[in-house]
C-alpha positions in Angstrom: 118.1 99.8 99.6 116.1 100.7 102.9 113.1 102.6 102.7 112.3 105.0 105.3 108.2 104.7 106.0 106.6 107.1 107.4 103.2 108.4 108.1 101.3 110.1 105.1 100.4 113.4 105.3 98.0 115.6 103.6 101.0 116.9 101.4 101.6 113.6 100.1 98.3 112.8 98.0 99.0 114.4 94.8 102.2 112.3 94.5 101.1 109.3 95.6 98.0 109.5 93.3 100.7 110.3 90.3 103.0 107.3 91.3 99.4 104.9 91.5 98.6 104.2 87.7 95.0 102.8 89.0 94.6 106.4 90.6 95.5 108.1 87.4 92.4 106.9 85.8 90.1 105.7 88.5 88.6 108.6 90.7 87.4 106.4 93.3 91.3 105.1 94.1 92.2 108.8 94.5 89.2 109.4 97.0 90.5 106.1 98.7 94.1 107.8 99.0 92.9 111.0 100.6 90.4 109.3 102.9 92.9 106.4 103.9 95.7 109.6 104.6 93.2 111.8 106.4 92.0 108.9 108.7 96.3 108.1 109.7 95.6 104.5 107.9 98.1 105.5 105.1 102.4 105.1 105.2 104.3 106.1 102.3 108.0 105.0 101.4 110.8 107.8 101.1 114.7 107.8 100.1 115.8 108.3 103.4 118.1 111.4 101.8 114.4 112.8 100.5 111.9 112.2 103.0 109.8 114.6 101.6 109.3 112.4 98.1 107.1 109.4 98.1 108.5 106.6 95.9 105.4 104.0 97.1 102.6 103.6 99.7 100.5 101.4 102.1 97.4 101.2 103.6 96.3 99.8 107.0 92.9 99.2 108.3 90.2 97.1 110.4 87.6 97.2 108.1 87.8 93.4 106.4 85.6 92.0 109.3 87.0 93.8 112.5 90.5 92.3 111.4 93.5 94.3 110.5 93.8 94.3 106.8 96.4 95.9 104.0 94.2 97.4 101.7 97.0 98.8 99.1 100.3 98.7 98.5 101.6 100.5 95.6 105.2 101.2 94.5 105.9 103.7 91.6 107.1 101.7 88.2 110.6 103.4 88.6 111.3 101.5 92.4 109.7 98.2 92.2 111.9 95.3 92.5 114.0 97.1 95.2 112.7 95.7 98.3 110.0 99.0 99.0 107.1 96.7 98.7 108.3 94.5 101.1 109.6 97.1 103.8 106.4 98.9 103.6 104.2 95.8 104.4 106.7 94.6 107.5 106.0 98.0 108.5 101.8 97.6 108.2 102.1 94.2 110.0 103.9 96.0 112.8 101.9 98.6 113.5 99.3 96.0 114.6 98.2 94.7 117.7 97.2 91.5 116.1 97.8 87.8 115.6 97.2 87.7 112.5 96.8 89.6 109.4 94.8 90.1 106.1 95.3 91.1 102.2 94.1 90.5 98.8 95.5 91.0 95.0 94.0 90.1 91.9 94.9 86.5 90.3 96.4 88.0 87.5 98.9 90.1 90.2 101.9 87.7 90.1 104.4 90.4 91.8 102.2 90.8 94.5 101.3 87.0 95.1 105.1 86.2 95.0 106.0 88.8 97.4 102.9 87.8 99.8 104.4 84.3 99.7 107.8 85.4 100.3 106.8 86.8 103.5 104.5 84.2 105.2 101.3 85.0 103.7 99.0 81.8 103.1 95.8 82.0 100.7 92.6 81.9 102.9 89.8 82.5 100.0 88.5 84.2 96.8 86.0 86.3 96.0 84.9 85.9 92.1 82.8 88.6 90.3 84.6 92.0 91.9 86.6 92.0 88.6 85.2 90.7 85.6 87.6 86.9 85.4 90.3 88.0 87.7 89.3 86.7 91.0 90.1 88.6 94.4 92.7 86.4 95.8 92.7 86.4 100.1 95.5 86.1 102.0 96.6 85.8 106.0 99.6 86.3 107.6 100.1 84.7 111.1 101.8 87.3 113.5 104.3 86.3 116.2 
C-alpha cells in the first residue's frame, strides 16, 4: 500500500502518542513527540483516503553531531509489515540536504535492523549502557 507522509501537526500528537506503545508508558517519549512536532522535525503516515488519521510517524533532526539523523520511527501494531516504515524513512532521507545519513535501534530491534539493511543502511558503531544489555546499534546511510 502507499502511504501518504505528511507534515505533523499539533492535532496529531494525541494519536501518535496512542499508536507509540513506548509513549504510552514513558512520559519523556510523549514530550519528545510534541517537541519534535512543534519544531516541524516530525512526518506522520496517513491512508491517503484518511489523511487526517496517523497510522505511524518519523522524526528528522541534526542533533547526532551536526548530522542529519532519524530519531524515531514508529508504526502502529495494526500497519506494520505493510511497507509504512519503509516509505516514511525514504521520505526522512529526502527531505535532507545531505550525503549521508544517521540512525540507531536497539540490538534486540530485529524489524528495525532488517528494514535498515534493506534500504542501504550500514552499521557505523554502538553505544553500550543507554539500556541496561541491549546496546544502541548506529547506522549510516550513504545518500546519492
Amino acid at each position: 500500500m502507499k502511504w501518504q507522509i505528511r507534515q505533523a501537526v499539533l492535532n496529531d500528537i494525541e494519536q501518535l502518542v496512542s499508536l507509540d506503545p513506548i509513549a504510552a508508558k514513558e512520559v519523556g517519549r510523549r514530550v519528545q513527540i510534541e517537541q519534535a512536532v512543534a519544531t516541524h522535525e516530525c512526518w506522520v503516515a496517513c491512508a491517503a483516503d484518511d489523511p487526517l488519521v496517523p497510522i505511524g510517524y518519523g522524526c528528522l533532526d541534526k542533533r547526532f553531531f551536526g548530522e542529519w539523523f532519524i530519531s524515531l520511527v514508529v508504526v502502529s501494531d495494526a500497519h506494520r509489515r505493510s511497507g509504512a516504515g519503509r516509505q516514511i524513512v525514504a521520505h526522512l532521507e529526502a527531505c535532507t540536504a545531505s550525503k549521508r545519513i544517521f540512525t540507531s535501534t536497539n540490538r534486540s530491534n530485529s524489524p528495525m535492523r532488517q528494514l535498515l539493511e534493506q534500504l542501504g543502511y550500514q552499521r557505523s558503531g554502538k553505544i553500550e549502557n543507554l539500556d541496561l544489555d541491549d546496546s544502541e546499534l548506529i547506522f549510516v546511510k550513504f545518500l546519492d
